[in-house]
C-alpha positions, 0 to 999 in steps of 0.5 A: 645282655646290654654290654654284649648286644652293643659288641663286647666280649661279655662274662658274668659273675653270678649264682643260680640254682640247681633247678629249671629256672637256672637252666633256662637262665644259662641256657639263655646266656649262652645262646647270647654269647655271653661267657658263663664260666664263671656262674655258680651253682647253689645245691641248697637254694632256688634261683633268685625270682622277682614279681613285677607289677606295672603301675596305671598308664599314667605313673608308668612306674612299677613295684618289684617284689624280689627273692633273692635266692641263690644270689645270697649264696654268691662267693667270689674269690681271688681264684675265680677272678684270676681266670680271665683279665678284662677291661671293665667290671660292672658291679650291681646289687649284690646281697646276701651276708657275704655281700662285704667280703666279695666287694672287698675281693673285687676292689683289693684285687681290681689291678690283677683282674680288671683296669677298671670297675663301675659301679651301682651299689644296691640297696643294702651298700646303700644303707650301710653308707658312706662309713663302709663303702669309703674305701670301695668309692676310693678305688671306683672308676665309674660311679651310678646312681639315680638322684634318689639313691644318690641323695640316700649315699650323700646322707650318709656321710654328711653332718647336717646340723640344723641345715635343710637337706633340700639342697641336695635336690640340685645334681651339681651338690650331689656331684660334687659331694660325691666325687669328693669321695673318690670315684673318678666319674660321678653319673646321676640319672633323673629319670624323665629329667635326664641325667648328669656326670661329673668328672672333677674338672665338668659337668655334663648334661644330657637330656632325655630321648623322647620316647614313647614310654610303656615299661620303665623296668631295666631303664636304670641297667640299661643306662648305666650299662650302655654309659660305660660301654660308650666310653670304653668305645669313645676312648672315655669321651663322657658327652657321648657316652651319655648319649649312648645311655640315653639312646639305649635306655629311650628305646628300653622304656619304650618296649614291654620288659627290661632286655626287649629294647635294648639295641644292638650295636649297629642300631644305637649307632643308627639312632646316635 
């Protein structure tokens, strides 16, 4: 929904199920104008469903309670992949047993279908660390993460000895370290502290919109989404693309829910 509020041509790639909730959900990607060609339908399993619940007016913060659904049951094949070529694949949490086998699809086939992919790995690519996702980080174009999902992947792959990991509460550790890896692009967010990328030649800075702040959900996909549109525009200009994330993500917080912020086009512009 973000990529295509801010003007791209926008598909997804996702598996619902066979009941009212799948409906309501296709119904209303099609009414955005994204392309939902390539949705799956699960005859066995509902769609997925999360609980969210708010915290107190001084955290800001929220809990969500996730099934996961018709999401385990998602397959993507070199088939699908073959119908439409784009410039940029945008990869979320993915779950289910087969989570590795359709990583390994995106990635192995990503010069057929698509010239570049970001990426912000869930909570299962997460704990499976650095030994299984190495190759994927190899071929990843754009990496997103916030300070503690990035702490998380550092420590996968890192021999501490007796050494105190403190250290990787510094974002410039965390970049290095993690380009190191492969991915051509590093972007840490730190929440109300702002956010930092990397690109093995600088460091980039950028601090937060101020905001009135009444509902943190979606403000990671907003960023994360709204940084990599910034640089398909920008011609990869990373100083801006961060500003689109920050713009975009100050306005997501301050409204009730993750898409009711999110700008259009023409508003981030006359926000920038």
């Amino acid at each position: 929904m973000s990529f295509r509020r801010l003007g791209l041509r926008t598909g997804i790639i996702s598996c619902v199920g066979k009941d009212e909730s799948a409906e309501a959900i296709v119904h209303k990607l099609k009414a955005a104008g994204i392309d939902g060609g390539h949705m799956q339908r699960s005859p066995l399993t509902r769609s997925g469903l999360s609980l969210i619940i708010s915290q107190d007016k001084k955290e800001r913060e929220h809990i969500v309670f996730t099934y996961r659904g018709a999401n385990d049951d998602l397959h993507i094949s070199p088939q699908l992949l073959a119908r439409r070529s784009t410039r940029w694949t945008h990869i979320t949490s993915l779950s289910g047993v087969g989570w590795q086998k359709n990583l390994r699809t995106l990635f192995t086939n990503k010069p057929k279908y698509t010239e570049k992919i970001s990426w912000n790995p869930g909570a299962l690519q997460l704990a499976a660390g650095k030994r299984v996702l190495g190759d994927f980080l190899r071929r990843t174009d754009v990496l997103i993460l916030n300070k503690d999902e990035a702490i998380e992947l550092a420590l996968s792959g890192l021999r501490l000895g007796r050494r105190n990991p403190s250290f990787l509460n510094r974002p410039v550790y965390l970049l290095n370290i993690l380009q190191d890896w492969g991915p051509k692009i590093i972007v840490v967010t730190l929440g109300p502290k702002g956010a930092w990328a990397f690109d093995g030649k600088k460091v980039y800075q950028q601090r937060c919109v101020r905001a009135k702040v009444l509902d943190t959900c979606g403000v990671g996909d907003a960023f994360g989404s709204s940084f990599v549109a910034g640089l398909d525009a920008t011609g990869g200009n990373i100083a801006k693309a961060l500003r689109w994330g920050a713009v975009n993500s100050g306005s997501v917080v301050s409204k009730i829910g993750a898409q009711n912020g999110l700008l259009t086009r023409k508003e981030l512009s006359r926000k920038l």
